[in-house]
C-alpha positions in Angstrom: 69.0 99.8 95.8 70.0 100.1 99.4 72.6 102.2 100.8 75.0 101.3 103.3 76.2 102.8 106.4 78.5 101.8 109.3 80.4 104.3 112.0 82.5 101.3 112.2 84.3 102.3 109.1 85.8 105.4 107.7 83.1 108.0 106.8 82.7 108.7 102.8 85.0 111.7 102.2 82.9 112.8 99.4 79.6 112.4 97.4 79.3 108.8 97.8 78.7 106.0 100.0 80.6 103.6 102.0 78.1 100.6 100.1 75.4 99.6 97.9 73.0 96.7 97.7 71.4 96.2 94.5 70.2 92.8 92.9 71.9 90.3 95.9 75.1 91.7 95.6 76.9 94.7 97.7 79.6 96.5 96.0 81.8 98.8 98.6 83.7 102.1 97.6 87.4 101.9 98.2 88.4 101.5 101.5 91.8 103.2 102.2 94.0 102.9 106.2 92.0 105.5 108.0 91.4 104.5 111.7 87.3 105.2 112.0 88.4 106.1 115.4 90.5 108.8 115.2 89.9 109.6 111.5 93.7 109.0 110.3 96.3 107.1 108.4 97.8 105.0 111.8 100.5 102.9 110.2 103.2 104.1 107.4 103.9 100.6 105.6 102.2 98.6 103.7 101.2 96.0 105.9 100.2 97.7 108.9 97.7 100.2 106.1 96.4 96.6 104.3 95.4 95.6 107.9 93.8 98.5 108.3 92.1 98.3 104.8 91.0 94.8 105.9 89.5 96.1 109.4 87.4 99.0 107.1 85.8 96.5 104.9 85.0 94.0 106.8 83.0 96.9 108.5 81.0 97.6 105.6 80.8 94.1 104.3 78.9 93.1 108.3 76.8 96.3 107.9 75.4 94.8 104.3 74.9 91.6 105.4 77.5 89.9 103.7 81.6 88.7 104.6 85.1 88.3 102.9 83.8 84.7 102.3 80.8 86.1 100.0 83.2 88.3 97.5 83.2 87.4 94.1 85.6 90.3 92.9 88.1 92.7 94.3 89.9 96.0 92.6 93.3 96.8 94.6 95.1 99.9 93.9 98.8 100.1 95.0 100.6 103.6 95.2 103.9 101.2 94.3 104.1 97.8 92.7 107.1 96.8 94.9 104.5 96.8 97.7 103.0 93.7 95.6 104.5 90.6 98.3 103.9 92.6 101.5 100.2 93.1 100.3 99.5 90.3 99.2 100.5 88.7 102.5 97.7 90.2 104.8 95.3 90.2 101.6 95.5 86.6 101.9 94.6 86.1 105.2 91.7 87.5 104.8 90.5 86.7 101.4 90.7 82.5 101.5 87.7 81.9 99.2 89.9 83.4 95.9 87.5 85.9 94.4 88.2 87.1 91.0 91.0 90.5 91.6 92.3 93.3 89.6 95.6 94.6 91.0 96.8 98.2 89.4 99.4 100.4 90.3 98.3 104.3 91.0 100.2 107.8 90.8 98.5 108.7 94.4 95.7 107.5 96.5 93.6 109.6 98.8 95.9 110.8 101.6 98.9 109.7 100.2 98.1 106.2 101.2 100.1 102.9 99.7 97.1 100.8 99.4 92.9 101.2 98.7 90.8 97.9 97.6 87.1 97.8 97.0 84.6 94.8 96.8 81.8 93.3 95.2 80.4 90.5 97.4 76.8 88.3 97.6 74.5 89.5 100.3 
């Protein structure tokens, strides 16, 4: 098992890590809209934090050696459903290949953001 590491991306918050390879595949925390930069939520709505999102995990997805091309399953978790469309709009864009995805609506993310989505990708 391999652990993974970029500055490029938020910084794990807690006890965990931003990614782990084990057995050809990486599987990243949840990435939520925090600039790496300046360490905060930039954008209030949905689309500007899914950007965000994207930015963060394609971070960590480079750092392991994979891409949004290699995933094979995403989790999303939306603070509100009627955020569904909007997401789903820049979630596209970035996710052409069609991986497997569960999409569930929370009480409250981390930081009160709208939006957090992890991956499970090939390496």
């Amino acid at each position: 098992m391999k652990t993974i590491h970029t500055d490029k991306a938020p910084a794990a918050v807690g006890p965990y890590s931003q990614a782990v390879i084990s057995g050809g595949m990486v599987y990243t925390s949840g990435q939520i809209a925090i600039d790496p930069a300046t360490n905060t939520v930039e954008a209030a709505d949905i689309q500007g934090q899914t950007e965000q999102i994207m930015k963060n995990l394609g971070e960590v997805l480079k750092a392991a050696g994979s891409s949004f091309e290699k995933a094979v399953k995403t989790t999303c978790f939306l603070a509100d459903m009627n955020d569904f469309a909007a997401f789903n709009e820049i979630y596209g864009k970035y996710f052409t290949s069609l991986p497997a995805r569960s999409c569930v609506a929370v009480k409250t993310l981390p930081k009160n953001v709208l939006a957090e989505v992890e991956v499970i990708a090939e390496v």
